[in-house]
Backbone bond lengths (Angstrom), bond angles and torsions (degrees), N, CA, C in turn:
res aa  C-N    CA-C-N  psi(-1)  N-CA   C-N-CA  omega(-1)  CA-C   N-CA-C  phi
1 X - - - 1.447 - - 1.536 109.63 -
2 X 1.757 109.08 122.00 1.249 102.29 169.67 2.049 116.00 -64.67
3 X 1.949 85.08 152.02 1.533 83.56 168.79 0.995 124.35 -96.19
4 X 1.666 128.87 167.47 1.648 127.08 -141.93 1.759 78.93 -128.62
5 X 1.464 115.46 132.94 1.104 111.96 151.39 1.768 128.67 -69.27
6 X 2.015 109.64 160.28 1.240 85.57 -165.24 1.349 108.08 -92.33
7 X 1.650 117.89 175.99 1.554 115.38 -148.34 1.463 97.98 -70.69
8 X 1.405 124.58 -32.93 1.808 112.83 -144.16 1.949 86.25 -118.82
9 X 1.205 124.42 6.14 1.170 112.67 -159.74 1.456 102.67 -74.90
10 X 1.382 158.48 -58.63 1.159 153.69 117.33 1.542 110.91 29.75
11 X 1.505 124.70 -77.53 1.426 134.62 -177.07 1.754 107.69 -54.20
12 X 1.287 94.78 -31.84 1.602 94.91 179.25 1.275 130.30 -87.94
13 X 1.505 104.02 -13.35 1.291 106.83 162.34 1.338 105.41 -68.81
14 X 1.495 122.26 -74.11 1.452 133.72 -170.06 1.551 102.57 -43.52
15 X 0.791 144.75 -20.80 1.878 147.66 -177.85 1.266 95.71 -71.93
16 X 1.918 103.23 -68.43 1.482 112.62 -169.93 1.591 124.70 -44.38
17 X 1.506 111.12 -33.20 1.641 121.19 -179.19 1.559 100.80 -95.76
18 X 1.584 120.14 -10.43 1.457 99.20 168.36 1.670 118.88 -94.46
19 X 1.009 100.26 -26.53 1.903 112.24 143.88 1.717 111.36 -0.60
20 X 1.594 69.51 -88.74 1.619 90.97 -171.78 1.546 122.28 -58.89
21 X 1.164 106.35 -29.40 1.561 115.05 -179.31 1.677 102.83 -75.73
22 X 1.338 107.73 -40.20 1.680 129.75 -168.82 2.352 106.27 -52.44
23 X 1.514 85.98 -20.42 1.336 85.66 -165.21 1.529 105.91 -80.61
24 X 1.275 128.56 -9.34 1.613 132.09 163.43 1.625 111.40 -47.69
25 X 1.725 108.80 -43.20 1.079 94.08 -172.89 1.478 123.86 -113.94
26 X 1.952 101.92 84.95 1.492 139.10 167.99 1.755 96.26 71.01
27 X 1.254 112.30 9.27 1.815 124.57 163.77 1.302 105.48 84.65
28 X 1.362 114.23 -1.53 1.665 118.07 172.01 1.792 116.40 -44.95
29 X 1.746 107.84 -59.35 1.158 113.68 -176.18 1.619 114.47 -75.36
30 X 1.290 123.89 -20.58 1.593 125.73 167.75 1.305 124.51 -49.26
31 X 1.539 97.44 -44.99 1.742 118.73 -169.73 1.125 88.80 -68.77
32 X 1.384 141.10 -67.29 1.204 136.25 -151.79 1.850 121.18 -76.34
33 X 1.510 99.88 -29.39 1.237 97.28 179.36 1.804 115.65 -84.33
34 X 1.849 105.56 -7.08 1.044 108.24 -170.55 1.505 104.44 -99.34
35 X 1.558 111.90 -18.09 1.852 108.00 161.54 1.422 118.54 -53.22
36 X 2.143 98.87 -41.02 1.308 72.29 -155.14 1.539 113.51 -93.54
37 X 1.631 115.23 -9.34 1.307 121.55 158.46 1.986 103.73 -51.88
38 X 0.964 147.13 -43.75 1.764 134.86 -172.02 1.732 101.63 -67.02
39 X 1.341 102.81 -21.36 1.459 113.06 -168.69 1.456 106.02 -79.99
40 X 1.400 115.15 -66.47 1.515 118.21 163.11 1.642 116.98 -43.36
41 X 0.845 123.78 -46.37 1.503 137.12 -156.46 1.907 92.31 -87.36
42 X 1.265 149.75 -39.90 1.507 133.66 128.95 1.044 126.21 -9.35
43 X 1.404 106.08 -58.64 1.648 106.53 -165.68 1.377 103.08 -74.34
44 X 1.242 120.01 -53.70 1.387 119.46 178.37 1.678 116.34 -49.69
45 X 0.951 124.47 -51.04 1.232 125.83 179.30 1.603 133.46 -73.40
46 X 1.505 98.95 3.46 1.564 130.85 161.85 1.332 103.20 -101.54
47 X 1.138 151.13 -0.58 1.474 167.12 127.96 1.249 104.37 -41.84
48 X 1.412 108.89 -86.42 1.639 125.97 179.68 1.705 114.43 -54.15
49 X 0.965 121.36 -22.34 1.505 125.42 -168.55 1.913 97.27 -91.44
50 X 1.577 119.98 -35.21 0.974 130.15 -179.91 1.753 116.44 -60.19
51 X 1.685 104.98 -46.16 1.470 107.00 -164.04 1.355 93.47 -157.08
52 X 1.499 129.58 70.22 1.270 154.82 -151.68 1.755 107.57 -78.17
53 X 1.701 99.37 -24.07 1.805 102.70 -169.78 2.197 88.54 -89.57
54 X 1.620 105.91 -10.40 1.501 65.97 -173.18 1.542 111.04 -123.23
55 X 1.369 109.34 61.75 1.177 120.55 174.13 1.657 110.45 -140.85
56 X 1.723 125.17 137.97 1.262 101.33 170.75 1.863 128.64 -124.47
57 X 1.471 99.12 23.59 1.207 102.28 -160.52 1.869 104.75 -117.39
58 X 1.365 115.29 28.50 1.638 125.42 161.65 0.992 109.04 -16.20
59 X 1.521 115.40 -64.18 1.786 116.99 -153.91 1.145 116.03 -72.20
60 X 1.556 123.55 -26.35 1.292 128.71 157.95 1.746 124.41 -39.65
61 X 2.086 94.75 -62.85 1.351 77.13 -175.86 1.729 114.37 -71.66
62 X 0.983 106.68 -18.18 1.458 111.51 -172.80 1.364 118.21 -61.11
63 X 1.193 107.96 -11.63 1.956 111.87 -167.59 1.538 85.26 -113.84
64 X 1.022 130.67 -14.49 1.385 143.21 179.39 1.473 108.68 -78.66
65 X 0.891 112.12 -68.79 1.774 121.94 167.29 1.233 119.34 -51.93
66 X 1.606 126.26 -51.34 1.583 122.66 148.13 1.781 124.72 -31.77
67 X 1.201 102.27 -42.26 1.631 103.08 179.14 1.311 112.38 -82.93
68 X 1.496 115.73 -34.72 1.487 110.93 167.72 1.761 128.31 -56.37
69 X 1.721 90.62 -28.74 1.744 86.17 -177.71 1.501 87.36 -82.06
70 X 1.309 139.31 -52.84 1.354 125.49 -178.98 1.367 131.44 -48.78
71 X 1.035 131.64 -31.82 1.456 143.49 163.45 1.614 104.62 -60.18
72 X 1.571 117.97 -61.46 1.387 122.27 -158.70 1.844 97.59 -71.17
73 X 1.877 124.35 -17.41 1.273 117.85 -178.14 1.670 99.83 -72.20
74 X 1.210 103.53 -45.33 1.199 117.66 -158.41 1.566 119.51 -54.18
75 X 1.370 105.22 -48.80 1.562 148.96 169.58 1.535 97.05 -44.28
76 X 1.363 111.93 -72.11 1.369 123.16 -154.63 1.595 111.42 -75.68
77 X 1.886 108.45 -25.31 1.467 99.16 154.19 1.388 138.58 -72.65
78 X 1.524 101.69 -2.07 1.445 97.17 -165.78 1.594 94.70 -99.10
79 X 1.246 117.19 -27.60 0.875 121.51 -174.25 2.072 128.62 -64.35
80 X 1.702 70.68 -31.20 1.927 90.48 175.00 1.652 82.05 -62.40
81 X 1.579 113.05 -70.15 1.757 104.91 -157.76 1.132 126.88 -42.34
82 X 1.591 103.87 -35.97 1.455 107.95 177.18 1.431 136.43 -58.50
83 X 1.917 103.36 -27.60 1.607 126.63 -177.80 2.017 80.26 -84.49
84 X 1.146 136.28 -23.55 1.656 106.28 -154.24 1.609 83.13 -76.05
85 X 1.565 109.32 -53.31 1.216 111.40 -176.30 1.579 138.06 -39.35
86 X 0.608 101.35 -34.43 1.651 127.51 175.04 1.654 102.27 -71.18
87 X 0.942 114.68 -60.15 1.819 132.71 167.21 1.547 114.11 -49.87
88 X 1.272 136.80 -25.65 1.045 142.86 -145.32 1.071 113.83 -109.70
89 X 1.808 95.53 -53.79 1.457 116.29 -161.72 1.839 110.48 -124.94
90 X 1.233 85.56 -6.99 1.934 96.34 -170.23 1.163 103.00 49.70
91 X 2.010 110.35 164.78 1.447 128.52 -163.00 1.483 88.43 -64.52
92 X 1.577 126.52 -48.13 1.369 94.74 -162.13 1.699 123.76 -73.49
93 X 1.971 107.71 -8.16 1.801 89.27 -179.71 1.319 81.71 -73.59
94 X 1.266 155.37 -76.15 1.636 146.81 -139.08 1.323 109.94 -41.40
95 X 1.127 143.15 -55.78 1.298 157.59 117.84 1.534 102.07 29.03
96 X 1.514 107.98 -74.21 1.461 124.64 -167.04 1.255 113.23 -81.76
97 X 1.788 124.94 -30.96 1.178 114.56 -173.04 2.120 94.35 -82.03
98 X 1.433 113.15 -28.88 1.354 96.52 -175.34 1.436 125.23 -83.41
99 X 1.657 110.59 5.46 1.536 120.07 156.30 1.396 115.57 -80.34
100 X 1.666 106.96 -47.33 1.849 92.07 163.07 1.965 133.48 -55.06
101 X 0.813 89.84 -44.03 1.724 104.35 175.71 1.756 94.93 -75.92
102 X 0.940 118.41 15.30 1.937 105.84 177.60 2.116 84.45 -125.28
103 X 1.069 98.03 -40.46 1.301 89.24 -177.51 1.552 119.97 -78.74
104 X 1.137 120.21 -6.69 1.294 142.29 -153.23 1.568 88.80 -97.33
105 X 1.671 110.99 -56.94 1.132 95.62 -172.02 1.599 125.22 -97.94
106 X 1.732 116.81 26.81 0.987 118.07 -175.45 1.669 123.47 78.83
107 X 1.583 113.85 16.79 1.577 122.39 174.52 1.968 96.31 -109.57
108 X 1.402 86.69 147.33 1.361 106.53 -137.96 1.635 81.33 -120.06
């Protein structure tokens, strides 16, 4: 019997590396793409854990699911910093400290 790849293992890779990329923007889109890649990547692996000889593409989701918890850690710290910041200093000090550091370094 041929083996069947598993259904979401593919999507979970691509989630898992957009994760990580996702955390540039203020970690909003990381968190989310990295829930829902851990989310997919469960189901699948309750698939694979069920009937293990007839699937052959594990390592996928598995390196997939590694990047998702890494992306979604990553994500979710920046994201705490970003809420302290905001809390701390409000939009308008951020505002002000990123006109000093623009002027500071000669960007116009």
């Amino acid at each position: 019997m041929e083996k069947q790849k598993l259904p979401n293992a593919n999507a979970v890779l691509i989630l898992g590396i957009l994760s990580i990329l996702g955390c540039c923007c203020y970690g909003i889109l990381g968190v989310i793409l990295g829930a829902v890649a851990l989310v997919l990547a469960k189901k699948d692996m309750e698939l694979y854990r069920a009937q293990p000889e007839l699937y052959s593409n594990y390592s996928n989701l598995n390196t997939g699911r590694i990047l998702a918890i890494v992306g979604l850690s990553i994500s979710a710290i920046y994201l705490i910093i970003a809420i302290a910041m905001i809390a701390i200093y409000g939009m308008d000090g951020l505002q002000e400290i990123q006109m000093d550091a623009m002027r500071q370094y000669g960007v116009q």
